[in-house]
Biopython code that builds the backbone (N, CA, C, O; Angstrom):
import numpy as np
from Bio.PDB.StructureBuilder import StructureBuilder

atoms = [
    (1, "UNK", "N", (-8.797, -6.670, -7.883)),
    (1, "UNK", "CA", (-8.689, -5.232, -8.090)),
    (1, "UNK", "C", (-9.944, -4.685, -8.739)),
    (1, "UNK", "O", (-10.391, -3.697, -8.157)),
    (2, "UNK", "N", (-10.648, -5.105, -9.850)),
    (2, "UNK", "CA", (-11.943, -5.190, -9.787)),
    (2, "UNK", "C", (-12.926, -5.230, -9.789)),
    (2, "UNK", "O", (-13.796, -4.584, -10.374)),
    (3, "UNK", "N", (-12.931, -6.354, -8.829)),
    (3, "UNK", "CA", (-14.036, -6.433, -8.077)),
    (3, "UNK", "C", (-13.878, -4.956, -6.340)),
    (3, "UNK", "O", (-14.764, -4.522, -5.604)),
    (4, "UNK", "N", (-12.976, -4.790, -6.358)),
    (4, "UNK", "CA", (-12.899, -3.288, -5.439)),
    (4, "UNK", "C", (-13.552, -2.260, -5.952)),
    (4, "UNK", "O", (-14.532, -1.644, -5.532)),
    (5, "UNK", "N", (-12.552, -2.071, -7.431)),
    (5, "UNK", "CA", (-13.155, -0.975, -7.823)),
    (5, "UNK", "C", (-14.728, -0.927, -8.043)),
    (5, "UNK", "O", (-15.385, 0.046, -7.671)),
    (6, "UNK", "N", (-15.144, -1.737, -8.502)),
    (6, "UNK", "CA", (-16.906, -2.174, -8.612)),
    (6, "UNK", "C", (-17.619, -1.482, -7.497)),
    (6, "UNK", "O", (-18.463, -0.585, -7.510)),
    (7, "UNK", "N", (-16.911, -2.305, -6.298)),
    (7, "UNK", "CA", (-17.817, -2.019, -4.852)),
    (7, "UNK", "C", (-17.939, -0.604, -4.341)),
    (7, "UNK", "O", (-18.966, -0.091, -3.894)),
    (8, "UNK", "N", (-16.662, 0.000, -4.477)),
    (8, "UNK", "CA", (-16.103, 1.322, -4.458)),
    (8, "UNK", "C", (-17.759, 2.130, -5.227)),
    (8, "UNK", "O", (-18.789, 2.554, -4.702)),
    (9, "UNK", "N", (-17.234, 2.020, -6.814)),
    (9, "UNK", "CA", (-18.206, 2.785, -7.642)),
    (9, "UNK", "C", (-19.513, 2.101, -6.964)),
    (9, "UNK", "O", (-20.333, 2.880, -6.480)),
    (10, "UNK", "N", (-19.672, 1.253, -6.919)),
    (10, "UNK", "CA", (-21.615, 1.349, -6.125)),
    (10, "UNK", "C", (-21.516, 1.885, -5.164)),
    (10, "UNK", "O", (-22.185, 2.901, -4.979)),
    (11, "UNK", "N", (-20.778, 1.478, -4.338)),
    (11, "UNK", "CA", (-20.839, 2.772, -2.719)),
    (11, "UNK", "C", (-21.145, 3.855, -3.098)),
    (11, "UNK", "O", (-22.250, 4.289, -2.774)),
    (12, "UNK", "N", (-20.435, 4.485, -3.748)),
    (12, "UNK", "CA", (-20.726, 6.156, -3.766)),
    (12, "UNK", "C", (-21.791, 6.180, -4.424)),
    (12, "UNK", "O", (-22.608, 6.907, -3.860)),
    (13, "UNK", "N", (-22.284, 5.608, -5.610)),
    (13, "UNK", "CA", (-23.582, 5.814, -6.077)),
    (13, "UNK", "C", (-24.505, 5.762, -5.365)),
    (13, "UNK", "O", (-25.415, 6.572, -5.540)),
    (14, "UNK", "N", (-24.575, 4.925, -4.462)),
    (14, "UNK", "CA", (-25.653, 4.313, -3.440)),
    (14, "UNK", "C", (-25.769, 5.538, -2.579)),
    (14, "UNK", "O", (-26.953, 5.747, -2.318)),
    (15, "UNK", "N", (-25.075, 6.294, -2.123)),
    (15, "UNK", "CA", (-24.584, 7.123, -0.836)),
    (15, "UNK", "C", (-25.376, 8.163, -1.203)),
    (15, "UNK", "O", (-25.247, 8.625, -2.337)),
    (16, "UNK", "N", (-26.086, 8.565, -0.528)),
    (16, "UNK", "CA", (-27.030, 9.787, -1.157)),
    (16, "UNK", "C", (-27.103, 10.813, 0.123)),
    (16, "UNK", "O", (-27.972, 10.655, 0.980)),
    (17, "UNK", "N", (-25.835, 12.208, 0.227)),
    (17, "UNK", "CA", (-25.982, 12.992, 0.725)),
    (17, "UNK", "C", (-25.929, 14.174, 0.107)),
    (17, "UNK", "O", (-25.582, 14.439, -1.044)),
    (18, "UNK", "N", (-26.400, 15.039, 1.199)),
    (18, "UNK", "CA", (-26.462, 16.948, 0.696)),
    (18, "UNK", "C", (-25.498, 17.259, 0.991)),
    (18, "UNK", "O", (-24.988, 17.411, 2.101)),
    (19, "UNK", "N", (-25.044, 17.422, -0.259)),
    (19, "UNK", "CA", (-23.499, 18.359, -0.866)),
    (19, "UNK", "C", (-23.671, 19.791, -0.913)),
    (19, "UNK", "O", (-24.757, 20.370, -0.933)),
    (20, "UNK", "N", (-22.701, 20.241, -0.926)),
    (20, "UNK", "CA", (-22.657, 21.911, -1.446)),
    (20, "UNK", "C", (-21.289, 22.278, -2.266)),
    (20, "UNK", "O", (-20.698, 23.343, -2.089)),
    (21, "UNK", "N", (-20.898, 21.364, -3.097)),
    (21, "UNK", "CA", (-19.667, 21.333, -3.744)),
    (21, "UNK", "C", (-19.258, 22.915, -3.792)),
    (21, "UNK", "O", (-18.153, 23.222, -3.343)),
    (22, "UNK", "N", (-20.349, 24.208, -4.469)),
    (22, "UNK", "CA", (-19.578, 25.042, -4.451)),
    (22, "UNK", "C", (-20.264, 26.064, -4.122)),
    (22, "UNK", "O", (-20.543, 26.998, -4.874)),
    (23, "UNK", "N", (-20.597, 25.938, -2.900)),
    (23, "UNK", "CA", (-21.504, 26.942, -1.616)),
    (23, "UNK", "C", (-20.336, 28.150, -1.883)),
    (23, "UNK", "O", (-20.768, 29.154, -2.449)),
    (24, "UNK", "N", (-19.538, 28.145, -1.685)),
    (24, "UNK", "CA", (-18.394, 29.175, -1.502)),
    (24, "UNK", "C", (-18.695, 30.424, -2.689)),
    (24, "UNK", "O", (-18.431, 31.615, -2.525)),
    (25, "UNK", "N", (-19.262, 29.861, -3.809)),
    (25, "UNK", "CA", (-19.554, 31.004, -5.118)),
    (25, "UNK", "C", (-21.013, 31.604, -5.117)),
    (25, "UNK", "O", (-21.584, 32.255, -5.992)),
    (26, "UNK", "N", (-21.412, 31.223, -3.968)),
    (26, "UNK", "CA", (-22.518, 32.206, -3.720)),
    (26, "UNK", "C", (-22.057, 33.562, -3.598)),
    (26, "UNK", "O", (-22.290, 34.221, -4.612)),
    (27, "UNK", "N", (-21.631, 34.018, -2.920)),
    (27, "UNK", "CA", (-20.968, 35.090, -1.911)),
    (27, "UNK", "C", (-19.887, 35.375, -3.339)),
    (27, "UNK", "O", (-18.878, 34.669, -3.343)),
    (28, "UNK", "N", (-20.056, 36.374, -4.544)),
    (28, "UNK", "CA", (-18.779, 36.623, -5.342)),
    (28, "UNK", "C", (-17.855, 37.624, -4.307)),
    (28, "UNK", "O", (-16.656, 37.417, -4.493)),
    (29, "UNK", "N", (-18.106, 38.598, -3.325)),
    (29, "UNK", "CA", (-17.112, 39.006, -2.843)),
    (29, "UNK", "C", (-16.271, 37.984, -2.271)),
    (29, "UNK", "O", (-15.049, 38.137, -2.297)),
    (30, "UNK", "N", (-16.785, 36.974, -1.765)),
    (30, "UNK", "CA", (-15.703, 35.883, -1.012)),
    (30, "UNK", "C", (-14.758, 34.868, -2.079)),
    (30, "UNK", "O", (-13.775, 34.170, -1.829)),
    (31, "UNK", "N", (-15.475, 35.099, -3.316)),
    (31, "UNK", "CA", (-15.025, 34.051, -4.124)),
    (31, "UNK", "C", (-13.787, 35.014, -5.319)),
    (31, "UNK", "O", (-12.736, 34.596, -5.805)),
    (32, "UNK", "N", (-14.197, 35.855, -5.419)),
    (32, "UNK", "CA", (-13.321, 36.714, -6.196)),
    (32, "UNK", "C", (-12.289, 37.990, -4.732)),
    (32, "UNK", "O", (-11.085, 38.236, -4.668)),
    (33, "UNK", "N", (-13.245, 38.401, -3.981)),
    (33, "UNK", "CA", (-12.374, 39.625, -3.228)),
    (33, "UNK", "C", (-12.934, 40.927, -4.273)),
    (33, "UNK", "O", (-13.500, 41.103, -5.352)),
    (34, "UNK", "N", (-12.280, 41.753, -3.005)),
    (34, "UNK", "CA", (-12.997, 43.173, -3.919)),
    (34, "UNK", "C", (-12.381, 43.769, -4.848)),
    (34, "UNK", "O", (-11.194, 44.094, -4.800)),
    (35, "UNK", "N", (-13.282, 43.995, -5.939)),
    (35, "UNK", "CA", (-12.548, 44.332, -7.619)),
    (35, "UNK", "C", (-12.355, 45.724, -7.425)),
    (35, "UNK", "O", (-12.807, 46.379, -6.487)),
    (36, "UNK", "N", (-11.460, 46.259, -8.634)),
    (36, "UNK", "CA", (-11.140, 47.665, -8.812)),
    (36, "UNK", "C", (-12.065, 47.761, -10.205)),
    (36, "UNK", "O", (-11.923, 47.130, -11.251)),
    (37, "UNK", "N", (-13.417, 49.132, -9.726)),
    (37, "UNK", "CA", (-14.095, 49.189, -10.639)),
    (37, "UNK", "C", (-13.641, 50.386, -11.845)),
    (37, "UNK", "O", (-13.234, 51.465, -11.415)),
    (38, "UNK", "N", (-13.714, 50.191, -13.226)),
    (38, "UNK", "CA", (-13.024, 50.808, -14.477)),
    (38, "UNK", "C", (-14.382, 50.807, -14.729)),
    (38, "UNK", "O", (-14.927, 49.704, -14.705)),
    (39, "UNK", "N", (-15.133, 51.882, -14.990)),
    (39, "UNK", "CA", (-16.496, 52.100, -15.728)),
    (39, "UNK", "C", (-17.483, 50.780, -15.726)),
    (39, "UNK", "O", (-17.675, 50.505, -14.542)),
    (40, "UNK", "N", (-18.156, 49.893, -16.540)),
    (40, "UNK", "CA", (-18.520, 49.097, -16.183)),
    (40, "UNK", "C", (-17.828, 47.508, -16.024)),
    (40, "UNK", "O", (-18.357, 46.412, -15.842)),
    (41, "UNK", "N", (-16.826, 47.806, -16.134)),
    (41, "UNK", "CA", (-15.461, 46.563, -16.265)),
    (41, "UNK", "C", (-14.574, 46.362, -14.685)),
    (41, "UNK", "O", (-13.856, 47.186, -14.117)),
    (42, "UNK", "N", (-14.887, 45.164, -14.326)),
    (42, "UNK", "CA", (-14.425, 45.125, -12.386)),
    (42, "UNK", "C", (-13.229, 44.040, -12.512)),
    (42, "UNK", "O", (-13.483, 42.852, -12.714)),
    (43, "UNK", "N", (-12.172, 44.431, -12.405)),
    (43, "UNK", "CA", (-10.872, 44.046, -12.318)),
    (43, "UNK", "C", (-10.481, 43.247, -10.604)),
    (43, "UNK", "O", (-10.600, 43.591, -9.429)),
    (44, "UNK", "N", (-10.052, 42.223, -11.236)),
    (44, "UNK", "CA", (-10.010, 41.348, -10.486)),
    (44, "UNK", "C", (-8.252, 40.996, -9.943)),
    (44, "UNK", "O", (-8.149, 39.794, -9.697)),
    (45, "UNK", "N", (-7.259, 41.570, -9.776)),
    (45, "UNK", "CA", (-5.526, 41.323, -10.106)),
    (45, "UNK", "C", (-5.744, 40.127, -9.200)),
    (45, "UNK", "O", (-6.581, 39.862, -8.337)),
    (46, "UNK", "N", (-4.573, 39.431, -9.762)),
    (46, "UNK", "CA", (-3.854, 38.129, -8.374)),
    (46, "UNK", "C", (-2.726, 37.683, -9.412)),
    (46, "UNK", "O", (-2.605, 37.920, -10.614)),
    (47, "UNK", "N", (-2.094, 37.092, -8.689)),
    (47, "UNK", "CA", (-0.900, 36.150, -9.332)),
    (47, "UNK", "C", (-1.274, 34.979, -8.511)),
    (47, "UNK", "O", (-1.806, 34.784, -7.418)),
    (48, "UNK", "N", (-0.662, 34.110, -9.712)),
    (48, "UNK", "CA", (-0.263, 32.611, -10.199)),
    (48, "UNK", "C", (0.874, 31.673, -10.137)),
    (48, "UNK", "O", (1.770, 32.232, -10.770)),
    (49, "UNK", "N", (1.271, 30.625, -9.737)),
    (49, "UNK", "CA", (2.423, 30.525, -9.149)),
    (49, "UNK", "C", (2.350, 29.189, -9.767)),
    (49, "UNK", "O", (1.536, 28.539, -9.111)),
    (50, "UNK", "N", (3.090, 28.110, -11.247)),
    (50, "UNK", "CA", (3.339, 26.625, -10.655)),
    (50, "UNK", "C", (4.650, 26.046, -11.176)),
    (50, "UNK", "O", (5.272, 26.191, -12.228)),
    (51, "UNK", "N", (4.852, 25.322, -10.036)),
    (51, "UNK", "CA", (5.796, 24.613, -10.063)),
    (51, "UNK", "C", (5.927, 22.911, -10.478)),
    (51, "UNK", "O", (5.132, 22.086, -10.028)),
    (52, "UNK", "N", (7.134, 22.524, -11.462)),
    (52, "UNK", "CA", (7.090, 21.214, -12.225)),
    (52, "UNK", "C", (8.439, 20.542, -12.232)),
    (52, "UNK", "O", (9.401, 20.808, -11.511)),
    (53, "UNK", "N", (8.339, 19.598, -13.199)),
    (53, "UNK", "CA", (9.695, 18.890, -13.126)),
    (53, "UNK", "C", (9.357, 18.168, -14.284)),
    (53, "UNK", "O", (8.188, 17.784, -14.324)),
    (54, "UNK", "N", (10.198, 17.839, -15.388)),
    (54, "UNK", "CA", (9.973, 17.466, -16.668)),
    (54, "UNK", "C", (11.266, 16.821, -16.522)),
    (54, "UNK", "O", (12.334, 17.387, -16.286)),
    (55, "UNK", "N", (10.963, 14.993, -16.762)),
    (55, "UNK", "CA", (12.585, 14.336, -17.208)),
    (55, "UNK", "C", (12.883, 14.224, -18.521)),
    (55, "UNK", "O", (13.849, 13.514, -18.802)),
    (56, "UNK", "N", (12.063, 14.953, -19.721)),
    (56, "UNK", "CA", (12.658, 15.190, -20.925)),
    (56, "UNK", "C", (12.069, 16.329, -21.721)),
    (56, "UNK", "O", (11.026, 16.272, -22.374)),
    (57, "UNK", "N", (12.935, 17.463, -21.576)),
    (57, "UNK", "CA", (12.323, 18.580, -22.191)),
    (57, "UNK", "C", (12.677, 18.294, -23.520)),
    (57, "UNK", "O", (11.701, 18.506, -24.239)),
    (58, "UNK", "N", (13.430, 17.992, -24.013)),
    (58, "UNK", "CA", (13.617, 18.410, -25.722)),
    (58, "UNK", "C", (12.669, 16.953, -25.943)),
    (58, "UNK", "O", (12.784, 16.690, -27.140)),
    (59, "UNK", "N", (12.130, 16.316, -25.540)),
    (59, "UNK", "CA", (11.615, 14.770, -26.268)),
    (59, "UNK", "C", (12.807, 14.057, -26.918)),
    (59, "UNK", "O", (12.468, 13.371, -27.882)),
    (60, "UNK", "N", (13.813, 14.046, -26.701)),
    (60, "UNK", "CA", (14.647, 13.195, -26.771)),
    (60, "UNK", "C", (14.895, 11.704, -26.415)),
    (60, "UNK", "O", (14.718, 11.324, -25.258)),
    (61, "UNK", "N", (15.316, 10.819, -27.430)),
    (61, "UNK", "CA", (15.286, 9.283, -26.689)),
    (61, "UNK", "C", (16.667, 8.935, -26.521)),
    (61, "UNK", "O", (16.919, 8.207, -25.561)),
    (62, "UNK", "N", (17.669, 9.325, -27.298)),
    (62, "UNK", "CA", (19.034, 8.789, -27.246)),
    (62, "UNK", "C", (19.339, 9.738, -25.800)),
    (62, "UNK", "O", (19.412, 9.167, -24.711)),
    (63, "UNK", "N", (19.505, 11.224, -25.923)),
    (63, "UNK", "CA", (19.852, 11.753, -24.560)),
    (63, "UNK", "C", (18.481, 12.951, -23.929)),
    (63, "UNK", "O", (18.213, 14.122, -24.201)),
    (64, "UNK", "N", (18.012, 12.159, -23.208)),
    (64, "UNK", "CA", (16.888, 12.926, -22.376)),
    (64, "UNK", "C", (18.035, 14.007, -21.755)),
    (64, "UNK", "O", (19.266, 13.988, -21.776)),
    (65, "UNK", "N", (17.164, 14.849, -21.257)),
    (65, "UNK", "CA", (17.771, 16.392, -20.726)),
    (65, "UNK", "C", (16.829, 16.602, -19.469)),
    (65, "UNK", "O", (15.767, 16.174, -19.922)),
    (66, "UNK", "N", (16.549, 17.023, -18.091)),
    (66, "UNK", "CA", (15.581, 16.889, -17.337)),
    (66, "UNK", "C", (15.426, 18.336, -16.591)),
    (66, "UNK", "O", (16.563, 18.804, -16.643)),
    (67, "UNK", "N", (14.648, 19.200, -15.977)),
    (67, "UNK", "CA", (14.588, 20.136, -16.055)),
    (67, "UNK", "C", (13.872, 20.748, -14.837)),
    (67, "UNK", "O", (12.881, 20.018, -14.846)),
    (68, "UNK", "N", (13.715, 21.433, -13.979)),
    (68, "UNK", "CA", (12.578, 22.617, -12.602)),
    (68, "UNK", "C", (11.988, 22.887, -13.656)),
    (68, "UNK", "O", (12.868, 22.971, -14.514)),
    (69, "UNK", "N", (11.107, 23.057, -14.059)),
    (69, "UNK", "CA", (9.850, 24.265, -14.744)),
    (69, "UNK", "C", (9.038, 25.280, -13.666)),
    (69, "UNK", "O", (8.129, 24.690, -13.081)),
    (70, "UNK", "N", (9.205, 26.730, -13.290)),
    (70, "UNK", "CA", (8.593, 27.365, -13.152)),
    (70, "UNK", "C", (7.867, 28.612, -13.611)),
    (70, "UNK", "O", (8.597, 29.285, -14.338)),
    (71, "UNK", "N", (6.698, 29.126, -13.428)),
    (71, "UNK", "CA", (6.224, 29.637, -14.460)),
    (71, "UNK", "C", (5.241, 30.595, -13.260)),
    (71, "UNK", "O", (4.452, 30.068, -12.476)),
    (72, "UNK", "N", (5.500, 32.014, -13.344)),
    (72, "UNK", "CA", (4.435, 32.525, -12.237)),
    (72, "UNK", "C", (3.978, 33.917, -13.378)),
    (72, "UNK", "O", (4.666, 34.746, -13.973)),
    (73, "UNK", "N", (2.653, 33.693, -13.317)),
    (73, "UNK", "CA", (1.597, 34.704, -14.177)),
    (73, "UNK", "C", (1.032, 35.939, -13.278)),
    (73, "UNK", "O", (1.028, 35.921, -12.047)),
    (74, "UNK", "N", (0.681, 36.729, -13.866)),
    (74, "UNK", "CA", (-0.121, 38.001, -13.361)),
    (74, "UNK", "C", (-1.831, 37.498, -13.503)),
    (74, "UNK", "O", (-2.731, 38.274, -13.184)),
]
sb = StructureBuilder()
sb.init_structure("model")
sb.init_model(0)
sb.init_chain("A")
sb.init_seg("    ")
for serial, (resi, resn, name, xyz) in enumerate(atoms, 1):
    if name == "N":
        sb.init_residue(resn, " ", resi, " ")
    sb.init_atom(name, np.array(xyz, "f"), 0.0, 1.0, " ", f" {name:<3s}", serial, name[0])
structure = sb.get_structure()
């Protein structure tokens, strides 16, 4: 196991290509969308959405309790 992981981590080190991890944030209209401008302050709205699952919300050891967690933001 490793000796995988080893070979693994030199591969990619070794591997030497042109990336553009985050070409996409050139362009802020593409990366944000178009703001609502307030004097010099550019408002950006969206919502947020995540979804979970917790098998012990109170931290309990004698009786765990288990739980959906969802949680959606402005």
């Amino acid at each position: 196991m490793a000796g995988t992981l080893v070979g693994l981590c030199a591969s990619v080190a070794v591997y030497d290509a042109d990336v553009s991890a985050q070409g996409w944030l050139e362009d802020r209209r593409r990366a944000e969308g178009i703001g609502i401008r307030v004097g010099d302050l550019e408002l950006h709205p969206g919502i947020g959405a995540e979804v979970g699952y917790d098998s012990n919300v109170f931290l309990q050891s004698d009786t765990p309790e288990s739980s959906l967690i969802a949680r959606i933001s402005p």
